[in-house]
Each structure stands twice: as C-alpha cells, then as structure tokens.
C-alpha positions as CSV (number, residue, x, y, z in Angstrom):
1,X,28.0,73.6,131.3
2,X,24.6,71.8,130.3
3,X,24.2,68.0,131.3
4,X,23.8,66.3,127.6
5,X,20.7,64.3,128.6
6,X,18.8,66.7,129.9
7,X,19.1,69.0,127.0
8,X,18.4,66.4,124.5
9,X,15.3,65.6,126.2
10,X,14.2,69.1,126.5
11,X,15.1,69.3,122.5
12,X,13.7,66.4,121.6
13,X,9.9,67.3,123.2
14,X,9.9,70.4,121.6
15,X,10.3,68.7,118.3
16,X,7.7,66.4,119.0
17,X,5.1,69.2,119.8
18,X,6.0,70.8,117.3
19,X,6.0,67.8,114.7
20,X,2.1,67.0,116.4
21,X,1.1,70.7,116.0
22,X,2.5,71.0,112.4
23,X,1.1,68.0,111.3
24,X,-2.4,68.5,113.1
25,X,-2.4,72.6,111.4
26,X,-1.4,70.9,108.1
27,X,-3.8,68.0,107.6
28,X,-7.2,68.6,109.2
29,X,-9.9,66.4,110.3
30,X,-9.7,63.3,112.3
31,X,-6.6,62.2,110.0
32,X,-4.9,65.1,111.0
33,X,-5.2,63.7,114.9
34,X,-4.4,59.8,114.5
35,X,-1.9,61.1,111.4
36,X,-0.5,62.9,114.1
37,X,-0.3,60.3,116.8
38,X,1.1,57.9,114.4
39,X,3.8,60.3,113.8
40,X,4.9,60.9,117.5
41,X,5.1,57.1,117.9
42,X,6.9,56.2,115.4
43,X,9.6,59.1,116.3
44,X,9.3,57.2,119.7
45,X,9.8,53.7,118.4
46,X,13.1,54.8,116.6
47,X,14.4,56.7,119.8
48,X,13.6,53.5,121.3
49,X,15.5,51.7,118.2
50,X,18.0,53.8,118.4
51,X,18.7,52.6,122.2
52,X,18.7,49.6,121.6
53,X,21.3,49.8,118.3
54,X,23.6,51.6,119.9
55,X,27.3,50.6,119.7
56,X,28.3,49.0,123.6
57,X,31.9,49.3,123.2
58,X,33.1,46.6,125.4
59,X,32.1,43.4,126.7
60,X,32.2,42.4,130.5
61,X,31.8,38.2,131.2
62,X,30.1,38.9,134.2
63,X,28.9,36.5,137.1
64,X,25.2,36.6,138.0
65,X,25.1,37.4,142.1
66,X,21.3,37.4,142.6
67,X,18.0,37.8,140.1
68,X,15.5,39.2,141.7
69,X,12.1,38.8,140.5
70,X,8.7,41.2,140.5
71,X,5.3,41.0,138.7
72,X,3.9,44.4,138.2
73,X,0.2,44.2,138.0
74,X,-2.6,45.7,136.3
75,X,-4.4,48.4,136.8
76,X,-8.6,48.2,136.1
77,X,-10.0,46.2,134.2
78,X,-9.3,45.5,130.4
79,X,-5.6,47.3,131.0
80,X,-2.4,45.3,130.3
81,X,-1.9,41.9,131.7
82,X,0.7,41.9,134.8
83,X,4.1,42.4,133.5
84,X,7.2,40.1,135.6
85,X,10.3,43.0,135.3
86,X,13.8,40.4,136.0
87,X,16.8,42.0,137.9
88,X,20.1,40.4,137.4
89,X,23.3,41.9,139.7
90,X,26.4,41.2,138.5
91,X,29.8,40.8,139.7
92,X,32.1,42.1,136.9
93,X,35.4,42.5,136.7
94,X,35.8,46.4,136.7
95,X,33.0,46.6,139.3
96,X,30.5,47.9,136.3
97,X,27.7,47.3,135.1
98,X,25.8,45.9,138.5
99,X,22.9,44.8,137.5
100,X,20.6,44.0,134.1
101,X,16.7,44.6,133.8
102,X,14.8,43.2,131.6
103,X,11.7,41.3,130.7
104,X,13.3,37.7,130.8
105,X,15.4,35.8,132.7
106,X,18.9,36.0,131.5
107,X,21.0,33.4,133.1
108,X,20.2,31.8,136.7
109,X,22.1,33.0,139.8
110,X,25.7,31.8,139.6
111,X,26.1,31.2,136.1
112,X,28.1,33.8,134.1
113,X,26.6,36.3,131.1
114,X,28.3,38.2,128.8
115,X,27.2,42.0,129.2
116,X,27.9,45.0,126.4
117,X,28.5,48.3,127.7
118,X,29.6,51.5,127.3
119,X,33.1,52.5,129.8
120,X,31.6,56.2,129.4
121,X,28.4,55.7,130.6
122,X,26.2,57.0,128.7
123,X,23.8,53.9,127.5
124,X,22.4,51.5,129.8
125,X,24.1,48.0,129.2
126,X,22.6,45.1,128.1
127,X,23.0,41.3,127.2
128,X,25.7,40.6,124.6
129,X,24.1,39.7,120.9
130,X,20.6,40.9,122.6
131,X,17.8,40.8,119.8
132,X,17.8,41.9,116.5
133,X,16.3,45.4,116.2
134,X,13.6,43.9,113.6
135,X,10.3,44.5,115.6
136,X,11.0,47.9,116.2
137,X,11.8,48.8,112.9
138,X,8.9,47.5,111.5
139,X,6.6,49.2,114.0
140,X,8.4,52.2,113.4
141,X,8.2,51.8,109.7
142,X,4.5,51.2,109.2
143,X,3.6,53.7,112.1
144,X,5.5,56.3,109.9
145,X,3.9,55.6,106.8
146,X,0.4,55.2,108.1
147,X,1.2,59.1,109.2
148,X,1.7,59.8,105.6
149,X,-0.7,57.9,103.9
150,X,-3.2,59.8,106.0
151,X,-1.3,63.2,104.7
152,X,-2.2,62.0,101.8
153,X,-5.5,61.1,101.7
154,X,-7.4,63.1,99.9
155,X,-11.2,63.8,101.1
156,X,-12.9,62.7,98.1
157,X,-15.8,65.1,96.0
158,X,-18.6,65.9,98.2
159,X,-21.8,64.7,96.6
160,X,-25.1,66.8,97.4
161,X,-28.6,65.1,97.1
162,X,-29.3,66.0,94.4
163,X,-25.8,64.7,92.4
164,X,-25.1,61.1,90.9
C-alpha cells in the first residue's frame, strides 16, 4: 500500500508542471512566464496556508526542556539576511510532540507552552493560537490574481510607422 505523503507530493508536482506548462502554452510572451510563476507560487502559498490551518486536534501543556538556538547565514552577497531557526524540546505528557521549530522564541527553558497537535501524526505540531493565517492569504490572493490579470492582458493594436 502507497505511503499518503509521498503520493501526494508526486501528485501535487505534476499538477504544478502541468499548471506552469498550460498556462505558459496558453498565454504567450513574457506574461505567459511571470503569469506562470505567479501561478505556481500562489498554489505554494496556499499549500503552505493550508499547513498552517490545519485542524491540531488536541492540545499538550508541555514543559520546555532545552531551546537550542542557530543562525543560518547567508550565502553571497545581496542574498537573504542570516536567518536564527529556534528549537524548543518538550517534555509532554504522552511523550509527543518533542520538540517545536520555529522562527521565534516561544517560551524560555523551564516555563511551560501549550502545543496543538495531531495524535495521528500526520501534521507537524505547533504553538497553540499560533498566528492568524492573514499574511498568507493575502500573498496567495494577490499572487493568484496578478496570474490572471496577466491572462488577461490583452496586447494592445500594433501601430506601424506610418499609422496615428
């Protein structure tokens, strides 16, 4: 029997190319291209919404055992600034989740968090009430509709020399 992830990752990259090589056959010129990369990120940015919405059916009040903390640097020059990536591991109850990643610190070692998560698995837990889902969305949203405003454009009437 197929592992779920695997096959949904498999499915989901063949939409994609498909989506980028539909769109880019469809509308042609440059607005075809960046039409077409708009499109494939803002598919992305809702998978990546979709993550993060995700019902965590239960709740674990979890104490924080150790944060460990590493800055991941940049690489050349005008790339990203260094990014600091925070692991929390946690003492639960059940023994699950261990440990949190994340971009911030959550709580300080020895002070307790409350952790969503799923008992099956399947999603990666996170902090309870974590941020609203609003800054995706909207990225997602205008990413998506700057794909089909440049579907729509129309290339307006060529004018020769020797028309005004």
């Amino acid at each position: 029997m197929a592992q779920p992830l695997p096959v949904a990752v498999a499915v989901g990259a063949v939409m994609l190319v498909g989506a980028w090589v539909g769109y880019v056959r469809l509308v042609h010129g440059s607005a075809g291209i960046f039409g077409a990369i708009f499109l494939v990120l803002g598919l992305l940015t809702l998978v990546a919404l979709a993550d993060r919405t995700v019902v965590r059916g239960a709740v674990a009040d979890c104490l924080v055992s150790e944060v460990h903390e590493k800055t991941q640097g940049s690489s050349g020059e005008g790339g990203p600034p260094p990014r600091t990536v925070y692991r929390h591991v946690l003492s639960c109850p059940d023994g699950y989740p261990t440990e949190l990643k994340g971009d911030r610190r959550l709580a300080p070692q020895g002070e307790r968090i409350k952790v969503s998560y799923d008992p099956g698995r399947r999603v990666s837990p996170q902090a309870h009430g974590a941020g609203t889902p609003w800054a995706p969305l909207l990225l997602a949203l205008g990413l998506l509709g700057g794909s089909g405003a440049l579907a729509a454009r129309r290339p307006g009437a060529q004018q020769g020399p020797g028309r005004r």
